[in-house]
C-alpha positions in Angstrom: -7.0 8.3 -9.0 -6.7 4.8 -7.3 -8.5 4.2 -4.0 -7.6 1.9 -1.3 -8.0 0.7 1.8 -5.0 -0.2 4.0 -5.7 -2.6 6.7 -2.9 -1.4 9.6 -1.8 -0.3 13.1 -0.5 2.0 15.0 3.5 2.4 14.6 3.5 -0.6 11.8 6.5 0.0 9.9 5.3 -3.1 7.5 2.8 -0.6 6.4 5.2 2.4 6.3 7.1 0.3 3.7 4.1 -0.6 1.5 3.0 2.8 1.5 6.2 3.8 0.3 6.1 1.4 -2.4 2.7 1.8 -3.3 3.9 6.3 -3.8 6.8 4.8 -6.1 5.0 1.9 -8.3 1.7 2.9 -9.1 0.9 4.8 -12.2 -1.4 7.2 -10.5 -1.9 9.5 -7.4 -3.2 6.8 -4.4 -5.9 7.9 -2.2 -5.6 5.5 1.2 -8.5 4.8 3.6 -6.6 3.8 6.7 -8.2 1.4 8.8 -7.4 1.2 12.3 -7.6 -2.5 13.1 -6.9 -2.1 17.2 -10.1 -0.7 17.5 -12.4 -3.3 16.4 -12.0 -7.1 18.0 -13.7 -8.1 13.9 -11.0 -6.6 12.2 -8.4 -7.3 14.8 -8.8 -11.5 14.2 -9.1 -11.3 10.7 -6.6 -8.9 9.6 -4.0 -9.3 13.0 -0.9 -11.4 12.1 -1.4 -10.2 8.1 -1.3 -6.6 8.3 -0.6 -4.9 6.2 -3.6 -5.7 3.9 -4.2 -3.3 0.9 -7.4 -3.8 -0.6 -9.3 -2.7 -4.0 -12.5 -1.3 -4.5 -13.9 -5.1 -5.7 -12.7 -6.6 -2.4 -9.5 -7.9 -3.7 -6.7 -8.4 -1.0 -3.3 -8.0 -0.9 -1.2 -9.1 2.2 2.7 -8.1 2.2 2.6 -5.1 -0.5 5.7 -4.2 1.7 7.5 -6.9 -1.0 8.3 -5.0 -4.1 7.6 -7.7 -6.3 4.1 -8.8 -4.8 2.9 -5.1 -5.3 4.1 -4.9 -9.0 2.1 -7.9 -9.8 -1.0 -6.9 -8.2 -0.8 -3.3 -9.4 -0.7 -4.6 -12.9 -2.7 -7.0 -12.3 -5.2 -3.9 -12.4 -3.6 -1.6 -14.7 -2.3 0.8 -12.0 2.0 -0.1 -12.5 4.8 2.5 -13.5 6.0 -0.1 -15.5 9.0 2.6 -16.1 9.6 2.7 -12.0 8.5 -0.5 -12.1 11.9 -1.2 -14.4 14.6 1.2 -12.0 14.0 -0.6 -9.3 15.1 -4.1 -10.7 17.4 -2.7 -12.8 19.1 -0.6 -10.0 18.0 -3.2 -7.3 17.4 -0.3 -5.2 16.6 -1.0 -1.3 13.6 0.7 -1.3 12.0 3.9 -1.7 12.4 6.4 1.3 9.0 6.7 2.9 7.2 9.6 1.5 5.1 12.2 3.2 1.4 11.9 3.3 -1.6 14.3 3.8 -4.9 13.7 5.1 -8.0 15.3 3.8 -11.4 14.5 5.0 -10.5 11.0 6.8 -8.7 10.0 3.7 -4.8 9.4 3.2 -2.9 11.0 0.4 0.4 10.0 -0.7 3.3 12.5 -1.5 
């Protein structure tokens, strides 16, 4: 299982496009902790104009995982890629994946 945090907001649709990504390139079921950044002035100025922000347990940062590319790389980066998916979407240079529902259990965001 690969945990993450998601630095986000309210109605972001940035972040509803990462998270779609995220459900269609990595190798293994994501567990999301969503942090609410409009609630803290801290996280507000540091993570404001670059949400979305994924970020790994070692304190590694992403900022637009929304691009397809930039989220390959980092997820392989770390072993977590469907290099398979990974290969339909540039060989079908597909939009995007629709987003896909998630669940939450226990404060914690599951994807599809």
């Amino acid at each position: 299982m690969i945990r993450l945090t998601l630095y986000t907001t309210l109605g972001c649709h940035l972040c509803e496009a990462l998270e779609a990504w995220l459900g269609r390139l990595a190798s293994d079921e994501v567990t999301l902790e969503r942090v609410e950044i409009s609630e803290d002035e801290a996280l507000i100025a540091r993570y404001g104009v670059r949400i979305p922000v994924l970020r790994d347990a070692e304190g590694s940062e992403l900022e637009r995982g929304f691009e397809p590319a930039r989220l390959a790389d980092w997820l392989a980066a770390r072993g977590w890629l469907d290099e398979a998916a990974w290969r339909e979407v540039r060989e079908g240079g597909e939009a995007g994946p629709e987003p896909r529902g998630a669940e939450i259990r226990g404060g914690r965001r599951y994807l599809g």
